[in-house]
N, C-alpha and C positions, 0 to 999 in steps of 0.2 A: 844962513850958516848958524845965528844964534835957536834958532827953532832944530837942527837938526842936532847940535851940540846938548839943547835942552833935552829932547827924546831919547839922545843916547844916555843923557843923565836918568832918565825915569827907567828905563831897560834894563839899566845895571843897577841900581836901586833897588827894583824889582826883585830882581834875579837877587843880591843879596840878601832879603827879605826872605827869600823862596827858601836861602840854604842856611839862613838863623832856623826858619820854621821847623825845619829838615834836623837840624843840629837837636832843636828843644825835641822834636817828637823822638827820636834814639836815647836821647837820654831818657824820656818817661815825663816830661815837663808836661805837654802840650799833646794834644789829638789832633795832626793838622790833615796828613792824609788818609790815615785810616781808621776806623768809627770808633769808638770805646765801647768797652764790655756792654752787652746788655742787661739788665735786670740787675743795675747795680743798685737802686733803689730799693730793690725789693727786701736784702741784707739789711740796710738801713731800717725800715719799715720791721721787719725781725727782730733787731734789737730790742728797738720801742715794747714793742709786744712779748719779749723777754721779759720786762719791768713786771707784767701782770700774769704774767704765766710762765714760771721758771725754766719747764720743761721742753721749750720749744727752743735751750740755746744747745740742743744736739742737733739739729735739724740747721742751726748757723753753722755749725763747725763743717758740717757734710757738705752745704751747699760750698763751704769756703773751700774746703778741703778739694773739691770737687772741678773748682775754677782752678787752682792751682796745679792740678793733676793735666787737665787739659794746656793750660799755657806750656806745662813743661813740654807734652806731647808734640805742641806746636799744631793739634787737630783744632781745625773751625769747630764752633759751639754747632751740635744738632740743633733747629729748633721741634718741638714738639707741637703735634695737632692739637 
């Protein structure tokens, strides 16, 4: 009885664990079931290289501009060959 009392403690534990996770990723906290943007690095990496070459922060704006436009959409990211 204590072994089955103990597994229904890990079950529900579980399961509450499941619908924090659940709770943080709606709000925008956390990536728990589905993947995060790709090529968010590469933004980051554009910055840097803004520092040394001014003209490359219109090409941030567009790429940003560009993710934003898609989210609103709610369209999956094509990827390109």
């Amino acid at each position: 009885m204590r072994y089955v009392l103990g597994l229904l403690a890990v079950v529900v534990g579980l399961y509450l664990l499941h619908r924090l996770a659940t709770y943080a990723e709606q709000r925008g906290w956390v990536y728990y079931r589905s993947k995060p943007p790709r090529g968010a690095g590469s933004v980051g990496a554009m910055r840097v290289m803004s520092l040394f070459d001014p003209t490359i922060e219109h090409v941030i704006e567009e790429v940003v501009s560009d993710r934003l436009v898609i989210d609103e959409t709610g369209e999956p990211l094509r990827e390109e060959e």
